[in-house]
N, C-alpha and C positions, 0 to 999 in steps of 0.2 A: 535201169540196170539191165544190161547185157547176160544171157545165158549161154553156156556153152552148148554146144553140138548133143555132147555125153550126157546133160541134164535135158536138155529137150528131150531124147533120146529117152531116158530112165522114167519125165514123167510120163510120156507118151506110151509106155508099152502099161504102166500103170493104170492111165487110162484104159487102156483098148479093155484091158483083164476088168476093171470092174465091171464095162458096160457090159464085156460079154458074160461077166457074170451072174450081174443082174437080170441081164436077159436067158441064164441058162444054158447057152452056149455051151457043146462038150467039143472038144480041143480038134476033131477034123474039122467042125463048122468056125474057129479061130482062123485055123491055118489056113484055110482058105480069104474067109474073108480078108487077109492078110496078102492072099497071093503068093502063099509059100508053097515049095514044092510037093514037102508032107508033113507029116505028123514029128518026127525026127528035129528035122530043122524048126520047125515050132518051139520045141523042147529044148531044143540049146538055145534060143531066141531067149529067151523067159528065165534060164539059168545064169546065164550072163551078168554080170554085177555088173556092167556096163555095156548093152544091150547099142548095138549099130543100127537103127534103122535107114531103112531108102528115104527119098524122096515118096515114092509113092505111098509106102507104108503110110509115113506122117498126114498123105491127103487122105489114104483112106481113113485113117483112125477119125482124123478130123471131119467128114463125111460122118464116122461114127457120131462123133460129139454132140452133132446136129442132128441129128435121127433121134438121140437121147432126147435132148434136150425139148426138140418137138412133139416129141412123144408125152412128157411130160408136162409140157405147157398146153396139150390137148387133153391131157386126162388127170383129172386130181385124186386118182387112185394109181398110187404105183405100183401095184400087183397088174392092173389093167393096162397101163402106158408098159410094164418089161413084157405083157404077155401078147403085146398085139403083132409084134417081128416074127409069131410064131403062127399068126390066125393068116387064113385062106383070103386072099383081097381080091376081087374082081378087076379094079383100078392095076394090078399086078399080073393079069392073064390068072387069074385063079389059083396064084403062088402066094407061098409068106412071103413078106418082106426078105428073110435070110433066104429061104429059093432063089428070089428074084435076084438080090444083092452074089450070091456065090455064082448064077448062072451066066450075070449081066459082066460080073466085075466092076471096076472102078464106077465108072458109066451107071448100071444098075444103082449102086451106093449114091448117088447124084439124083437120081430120078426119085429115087424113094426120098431123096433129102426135101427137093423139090414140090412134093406132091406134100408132105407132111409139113414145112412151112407153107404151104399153100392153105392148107385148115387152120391154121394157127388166127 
């Protein structure tokens, strides 16, 4: 079964919102991780009944899914796997993961994917 653009699209911002919610995430650290230009455009993003994402958006969320998901398969506390994007890593120059991932961008989001299926 084929999906459209529009349903990728709607579960994908679905996505993004619960991990960043589980993780805490308050709506500048979204918008960025997102690549958008502010806080505004986030807002109308997430308002949308039928929500346009880029290309890119789709790789970062999906960068997301896997940061999740290794997160998770390294820790079998999940107060500890949402709360560790937020602890100081040496392996990351001495940033969280979200530092790292908002500083790095796309690239960042990769590295951290990377280094976390790496302990897996």
């Amino acid at each position: 079964m084929e999906h459209s653009k529009s349903q990728i699209d709607t579960v994908g911002l679905k996505v993004f919102n619960s991990i960043t919610d589980a993780w805490s995430q308050p709506i500048d650290s979204q918008t960025k991780l997102l690549a958008l230009r502010d806080t505004s455009e986030f807002e109308k993003l997430i308002a949308e009944e039928s929500p346009e994402l880029t290309k890119d958006m789709l790789e970062r969320i999906s960068f997301l899914m896997k940061i999740h998901r290794s997160l998770h398969a390294i820790f079998a506390n999940s107060t500890q796997a949402n709360s560790w994007v937020d602890r100081k890593n040496s392996r990351l120059g001495d940033l969280t993961a979200v530092e790292y991932m908002h500083q790095n961008g796309k690239r960042g989001m990769e590295e951290v994917c990377e280094y976390l299926l790496s302990q897996c």
